[in-house]
Backbone as a printed PyTorch tensor [residue, N CA C, xyz], in Angstrom:
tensor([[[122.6460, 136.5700,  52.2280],
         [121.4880, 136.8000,  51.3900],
         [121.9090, 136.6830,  49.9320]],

        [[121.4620, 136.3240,  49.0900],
         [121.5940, 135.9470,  47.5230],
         [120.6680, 136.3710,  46.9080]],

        [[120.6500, 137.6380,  46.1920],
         [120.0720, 138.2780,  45.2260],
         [120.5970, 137.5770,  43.6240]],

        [[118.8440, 137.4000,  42.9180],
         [118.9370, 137.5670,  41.8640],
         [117.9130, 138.2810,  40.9640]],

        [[118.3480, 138.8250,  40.2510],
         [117.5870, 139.2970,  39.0120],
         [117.1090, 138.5880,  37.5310]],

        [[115.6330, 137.8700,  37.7180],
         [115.1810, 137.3650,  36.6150],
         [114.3470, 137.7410,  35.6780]],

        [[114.4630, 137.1780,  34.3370],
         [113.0010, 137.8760,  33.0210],
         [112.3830, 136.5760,  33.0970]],

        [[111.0450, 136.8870,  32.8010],
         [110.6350, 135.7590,  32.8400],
         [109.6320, 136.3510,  31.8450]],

        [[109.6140, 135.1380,  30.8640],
         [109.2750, 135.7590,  29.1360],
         [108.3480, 133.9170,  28.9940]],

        [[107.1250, 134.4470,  27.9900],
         [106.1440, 132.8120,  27.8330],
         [105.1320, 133.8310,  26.9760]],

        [[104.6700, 132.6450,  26.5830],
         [103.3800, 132.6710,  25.1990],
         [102.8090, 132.1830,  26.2780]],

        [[101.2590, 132.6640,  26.6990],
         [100.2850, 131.7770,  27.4290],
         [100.1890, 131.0310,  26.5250]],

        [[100.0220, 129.9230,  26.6810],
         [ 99.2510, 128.8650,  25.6790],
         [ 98.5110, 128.2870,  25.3890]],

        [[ 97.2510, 128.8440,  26.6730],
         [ 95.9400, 127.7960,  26.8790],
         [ 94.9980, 128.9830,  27.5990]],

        [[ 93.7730, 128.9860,  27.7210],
         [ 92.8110, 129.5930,  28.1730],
         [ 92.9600, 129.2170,  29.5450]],

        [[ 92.0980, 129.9640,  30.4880],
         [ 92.3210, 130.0470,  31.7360],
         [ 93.4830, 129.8590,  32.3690]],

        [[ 93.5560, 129.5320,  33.8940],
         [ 94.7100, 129.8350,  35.0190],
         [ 95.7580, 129.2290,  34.3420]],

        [[ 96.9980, 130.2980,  33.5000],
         [ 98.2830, 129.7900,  33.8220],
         [ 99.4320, 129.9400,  34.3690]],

        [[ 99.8160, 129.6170,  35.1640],
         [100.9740, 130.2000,  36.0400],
         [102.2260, 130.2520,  35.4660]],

        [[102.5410, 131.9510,  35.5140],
         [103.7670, 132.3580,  34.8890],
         [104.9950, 132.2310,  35.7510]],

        [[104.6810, 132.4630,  36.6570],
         [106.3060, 132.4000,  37.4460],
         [105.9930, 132.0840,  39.0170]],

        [[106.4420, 130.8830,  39.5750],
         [106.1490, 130.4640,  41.1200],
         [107.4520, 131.3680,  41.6610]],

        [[107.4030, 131.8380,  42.9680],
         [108.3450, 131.8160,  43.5850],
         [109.0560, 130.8520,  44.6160]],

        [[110.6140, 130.5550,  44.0720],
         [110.7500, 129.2770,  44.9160],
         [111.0680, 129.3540,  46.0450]],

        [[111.1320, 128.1710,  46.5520],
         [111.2180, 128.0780,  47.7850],
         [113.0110, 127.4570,  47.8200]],

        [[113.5850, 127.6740,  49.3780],
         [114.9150, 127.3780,  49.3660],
         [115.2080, 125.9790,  49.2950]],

        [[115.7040, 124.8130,  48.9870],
         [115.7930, 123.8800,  49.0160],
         [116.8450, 123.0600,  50.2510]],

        [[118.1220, 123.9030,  50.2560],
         [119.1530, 123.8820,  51.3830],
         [118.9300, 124.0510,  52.5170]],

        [[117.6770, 124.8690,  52.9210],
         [118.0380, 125.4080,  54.5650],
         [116.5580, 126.0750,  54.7000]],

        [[116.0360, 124.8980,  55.2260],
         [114.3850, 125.1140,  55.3020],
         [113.8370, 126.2840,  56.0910]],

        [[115.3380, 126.8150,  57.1870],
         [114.4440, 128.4240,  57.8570],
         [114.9510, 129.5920,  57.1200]],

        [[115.7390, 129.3660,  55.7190],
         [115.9240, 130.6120,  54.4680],
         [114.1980, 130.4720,  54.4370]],

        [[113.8090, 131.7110,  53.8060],
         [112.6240, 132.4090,  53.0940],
         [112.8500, 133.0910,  51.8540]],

        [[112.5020, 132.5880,  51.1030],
         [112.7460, 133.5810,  49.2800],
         [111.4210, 134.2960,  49.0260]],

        [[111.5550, 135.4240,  48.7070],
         [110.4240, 136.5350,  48.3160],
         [110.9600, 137.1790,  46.8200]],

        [[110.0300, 137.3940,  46.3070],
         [110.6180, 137.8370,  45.1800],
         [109.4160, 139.0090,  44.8490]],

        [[110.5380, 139.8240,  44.0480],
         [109.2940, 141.7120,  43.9360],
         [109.7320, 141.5510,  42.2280]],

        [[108.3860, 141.5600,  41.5510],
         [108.0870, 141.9590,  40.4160],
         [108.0540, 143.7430,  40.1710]],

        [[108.7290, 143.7650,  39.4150],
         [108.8780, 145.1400,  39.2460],
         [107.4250, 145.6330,  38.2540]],

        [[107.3750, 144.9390,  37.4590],
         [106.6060, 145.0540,  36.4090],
         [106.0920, 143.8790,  35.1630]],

        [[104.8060, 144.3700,  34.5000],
         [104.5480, 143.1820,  33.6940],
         [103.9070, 143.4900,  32.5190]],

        [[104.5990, 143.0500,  31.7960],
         [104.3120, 143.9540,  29.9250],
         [103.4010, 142.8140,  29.6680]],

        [[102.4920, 142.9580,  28.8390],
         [101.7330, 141.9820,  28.1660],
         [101.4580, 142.8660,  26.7350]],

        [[101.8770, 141.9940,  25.7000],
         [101.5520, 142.0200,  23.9750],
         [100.3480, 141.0060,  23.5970]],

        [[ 99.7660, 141.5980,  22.7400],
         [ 98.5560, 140.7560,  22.4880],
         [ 98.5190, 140.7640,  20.6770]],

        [[ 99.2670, 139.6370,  20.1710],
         [ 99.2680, 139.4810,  19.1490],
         [ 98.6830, 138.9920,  17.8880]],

        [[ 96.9220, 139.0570,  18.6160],
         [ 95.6850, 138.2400,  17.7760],
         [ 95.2660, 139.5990,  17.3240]],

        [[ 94.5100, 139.1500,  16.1520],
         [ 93.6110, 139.9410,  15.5020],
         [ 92.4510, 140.5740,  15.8280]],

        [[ 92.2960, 139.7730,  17.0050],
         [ 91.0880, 140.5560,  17.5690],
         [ 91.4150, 141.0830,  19.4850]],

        [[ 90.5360, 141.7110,  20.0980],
         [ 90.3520, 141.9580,  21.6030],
         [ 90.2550, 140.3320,  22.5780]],

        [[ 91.5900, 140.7460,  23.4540],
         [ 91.8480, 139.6950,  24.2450],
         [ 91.3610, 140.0680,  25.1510]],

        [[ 90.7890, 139.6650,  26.5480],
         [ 90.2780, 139.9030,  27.7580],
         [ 91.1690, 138.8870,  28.8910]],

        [[ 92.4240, 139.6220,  29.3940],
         [ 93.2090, 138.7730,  30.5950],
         [ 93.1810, 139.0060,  31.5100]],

        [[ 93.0680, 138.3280,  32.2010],
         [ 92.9240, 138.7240,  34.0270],
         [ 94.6290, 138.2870,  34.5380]],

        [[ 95.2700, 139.3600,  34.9870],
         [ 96.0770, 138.9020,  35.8130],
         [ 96.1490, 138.7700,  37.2020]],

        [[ 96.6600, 137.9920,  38.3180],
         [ 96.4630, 137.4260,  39.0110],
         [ 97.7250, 136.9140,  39.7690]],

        [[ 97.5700, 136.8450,  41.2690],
         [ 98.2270, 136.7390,  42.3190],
         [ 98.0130, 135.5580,  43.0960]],

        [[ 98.4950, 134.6300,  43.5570],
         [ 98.2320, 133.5080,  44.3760],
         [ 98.8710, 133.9970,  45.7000]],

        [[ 98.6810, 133.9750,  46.6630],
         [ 98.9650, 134.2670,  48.0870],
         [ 98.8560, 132.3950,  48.2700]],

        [[ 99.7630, 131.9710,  48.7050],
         [ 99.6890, 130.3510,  48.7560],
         [ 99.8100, 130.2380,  50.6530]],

        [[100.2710, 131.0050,  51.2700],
         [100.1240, 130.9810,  52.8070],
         [ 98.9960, 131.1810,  53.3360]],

        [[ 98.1600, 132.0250,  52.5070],
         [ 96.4360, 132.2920,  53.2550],
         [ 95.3680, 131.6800,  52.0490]],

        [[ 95.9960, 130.6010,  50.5570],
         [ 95.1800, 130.2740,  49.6680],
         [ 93.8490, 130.9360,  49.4290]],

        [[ 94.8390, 131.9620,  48.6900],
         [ 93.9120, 133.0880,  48.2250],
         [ 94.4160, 133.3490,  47.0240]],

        [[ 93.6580, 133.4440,  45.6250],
         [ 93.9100, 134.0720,  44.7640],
         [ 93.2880, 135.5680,  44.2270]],

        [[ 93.8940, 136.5260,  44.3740],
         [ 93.7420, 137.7070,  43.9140],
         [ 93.6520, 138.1620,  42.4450]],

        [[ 92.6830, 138.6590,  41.9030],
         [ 92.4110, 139.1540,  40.5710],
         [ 93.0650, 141.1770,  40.6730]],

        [[ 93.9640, 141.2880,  39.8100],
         [ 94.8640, 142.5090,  39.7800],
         [ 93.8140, 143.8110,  39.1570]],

        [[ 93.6940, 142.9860,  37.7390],
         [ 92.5360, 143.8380,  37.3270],
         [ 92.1130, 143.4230,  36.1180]],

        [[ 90.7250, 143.5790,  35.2660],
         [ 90.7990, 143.0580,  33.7350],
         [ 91.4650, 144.1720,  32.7600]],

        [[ 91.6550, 143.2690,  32.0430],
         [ 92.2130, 144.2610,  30.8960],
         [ 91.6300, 143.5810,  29.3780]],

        [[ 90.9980, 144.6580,  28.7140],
         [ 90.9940, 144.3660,  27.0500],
         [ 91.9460, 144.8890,  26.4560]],

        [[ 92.9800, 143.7380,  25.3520],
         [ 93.8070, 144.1220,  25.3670],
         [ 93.6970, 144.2300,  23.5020]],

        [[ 93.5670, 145.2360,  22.9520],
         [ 93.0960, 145.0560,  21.5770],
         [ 94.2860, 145.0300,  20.6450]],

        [[ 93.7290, 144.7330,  19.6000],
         [ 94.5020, 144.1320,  18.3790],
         [ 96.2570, 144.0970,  18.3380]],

        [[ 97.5220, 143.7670,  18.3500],
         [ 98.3490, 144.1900,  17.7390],
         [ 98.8420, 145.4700,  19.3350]],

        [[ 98.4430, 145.6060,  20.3740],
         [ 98.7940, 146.0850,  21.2460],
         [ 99.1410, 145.8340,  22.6520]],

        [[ 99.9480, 146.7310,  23.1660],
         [100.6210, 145.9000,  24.5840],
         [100.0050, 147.0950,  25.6580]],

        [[100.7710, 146.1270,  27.1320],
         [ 99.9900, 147.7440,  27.7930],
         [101.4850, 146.9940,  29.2640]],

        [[101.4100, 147.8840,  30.0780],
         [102.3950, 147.0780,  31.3940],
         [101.4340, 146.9820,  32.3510]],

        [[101.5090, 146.1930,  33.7070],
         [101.3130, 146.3900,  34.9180],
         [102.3290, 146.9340,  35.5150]],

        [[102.3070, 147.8640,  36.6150],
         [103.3970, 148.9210,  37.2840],
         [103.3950, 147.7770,  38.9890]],

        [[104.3680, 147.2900,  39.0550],
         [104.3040, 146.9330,  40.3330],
         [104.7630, 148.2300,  41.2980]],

        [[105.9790, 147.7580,  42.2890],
         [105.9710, 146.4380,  42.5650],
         [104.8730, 145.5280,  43.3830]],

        [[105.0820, 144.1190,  42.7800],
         [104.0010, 143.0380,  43.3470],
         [105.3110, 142.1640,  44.2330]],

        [[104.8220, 142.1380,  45.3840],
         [105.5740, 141.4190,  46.4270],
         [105.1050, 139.8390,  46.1080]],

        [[105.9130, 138.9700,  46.4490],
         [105.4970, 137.6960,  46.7240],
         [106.6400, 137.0030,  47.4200]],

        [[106.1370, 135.9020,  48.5930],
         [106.5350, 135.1370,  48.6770],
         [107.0400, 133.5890,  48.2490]],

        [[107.5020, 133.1650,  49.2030],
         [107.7590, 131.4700,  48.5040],
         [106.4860, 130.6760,  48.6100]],

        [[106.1800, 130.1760,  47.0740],
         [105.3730, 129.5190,  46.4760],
         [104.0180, 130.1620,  46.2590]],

        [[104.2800, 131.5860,  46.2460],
         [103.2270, 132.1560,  46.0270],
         [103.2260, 132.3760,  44.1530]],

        [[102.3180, 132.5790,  43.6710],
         [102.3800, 132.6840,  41.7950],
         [102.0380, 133.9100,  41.3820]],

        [[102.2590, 134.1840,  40.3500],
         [101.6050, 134.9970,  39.1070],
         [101.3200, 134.1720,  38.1570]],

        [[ 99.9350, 134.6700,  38.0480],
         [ 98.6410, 133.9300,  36.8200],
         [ 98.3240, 134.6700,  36.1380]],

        [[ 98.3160, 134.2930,  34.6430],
         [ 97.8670, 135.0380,  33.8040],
         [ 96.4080, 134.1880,  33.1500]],

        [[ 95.4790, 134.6050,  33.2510],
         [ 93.7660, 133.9770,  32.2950],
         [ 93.3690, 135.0240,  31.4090]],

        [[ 93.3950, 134.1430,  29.9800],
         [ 92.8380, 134.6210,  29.4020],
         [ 92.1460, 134.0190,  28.1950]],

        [[ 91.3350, 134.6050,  27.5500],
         [ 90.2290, 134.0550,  26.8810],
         [ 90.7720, 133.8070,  25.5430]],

        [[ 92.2030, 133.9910,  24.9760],
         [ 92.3850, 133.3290,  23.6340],
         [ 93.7910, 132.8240,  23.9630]],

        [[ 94.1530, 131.3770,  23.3710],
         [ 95.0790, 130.9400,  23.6390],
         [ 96.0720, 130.9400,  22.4980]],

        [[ 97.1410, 131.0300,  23.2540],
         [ 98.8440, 131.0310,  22.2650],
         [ 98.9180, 132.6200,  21.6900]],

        [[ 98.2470, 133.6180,  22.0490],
         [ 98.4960, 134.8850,  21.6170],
         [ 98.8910, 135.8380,  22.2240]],

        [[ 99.1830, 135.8930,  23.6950],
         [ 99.7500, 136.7750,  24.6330],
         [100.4660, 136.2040,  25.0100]],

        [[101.8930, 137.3250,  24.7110],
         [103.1970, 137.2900,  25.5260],
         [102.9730, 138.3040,  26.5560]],

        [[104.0740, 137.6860,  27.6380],
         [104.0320, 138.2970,  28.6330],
         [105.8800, 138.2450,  29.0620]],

        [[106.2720, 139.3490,  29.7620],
         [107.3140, 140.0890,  30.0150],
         [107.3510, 140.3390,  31.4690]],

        [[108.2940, 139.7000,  32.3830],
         [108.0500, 140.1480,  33.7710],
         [109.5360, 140.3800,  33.9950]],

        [[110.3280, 141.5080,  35.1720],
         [111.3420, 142.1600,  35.6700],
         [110.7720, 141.0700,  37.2590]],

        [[111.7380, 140.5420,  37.8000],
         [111.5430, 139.9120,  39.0250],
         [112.7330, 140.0450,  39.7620]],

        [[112.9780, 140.4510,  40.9350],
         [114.0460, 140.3850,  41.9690],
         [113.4970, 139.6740,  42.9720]],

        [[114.7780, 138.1420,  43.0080],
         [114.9560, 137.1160,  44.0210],
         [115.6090, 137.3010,  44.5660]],

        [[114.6730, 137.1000,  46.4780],
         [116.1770, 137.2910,  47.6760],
         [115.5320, 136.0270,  47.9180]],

        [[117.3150, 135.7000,  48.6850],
         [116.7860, 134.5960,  49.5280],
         [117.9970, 134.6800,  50.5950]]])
């Protein structure tokens, strides 16, 4: 088994669905399975005004996307999501939101495979 521990750090940069972090899939040995557990997910909102982001879950085995919860995220302020959020291989985390290039986002991720 091969554990790793990743950050995974981005400026959304565009309005609606963008996918922050896929989980991969093994490339070597097609009956490995990689899952990866988000510990947590900081989001800063560095516009002048109230951002409105939806974060979001892709389940890619039953193509389903899950909405986590909304958040207004006002001026000059951050807030976390508390996982952990399980995912599998090629499943995503999406971040949408209604102003672009102004939210950073901060994720703690542990990869097994």
């Amino acid at each position: 088994m091969t554990v790793a521990y990743k950050n995974i750090t981005s400026l959304v940069g565009s309005t609606g669905d963008v996918t922050i972090y896929t989980c991969p899939a093994v490339q070597t040995d097609p009956t490995r399975v990689t899952q990866a557990v988000v510990r947590n997910i900081n989001l800063y909102n560095s516009h002048s005004g109230t951002i409105v982001i939806y974060p979001k879950i892709t389940d890619s085995s039953a193509s389903v996307t899950a909405t986590l919860e909304k958040i207004s995220l006002g001026t000059l302020a951050q807030t976390s999501l508390a996982g952990p959020f399980n995912l599998e291989s090629s499943d995503a985390l999406i971040l949408n939101c209604d102003v672009a290039s102004k939210i950073y986002v901060f994720a703690s991720v542990l990869e097994l495979s």
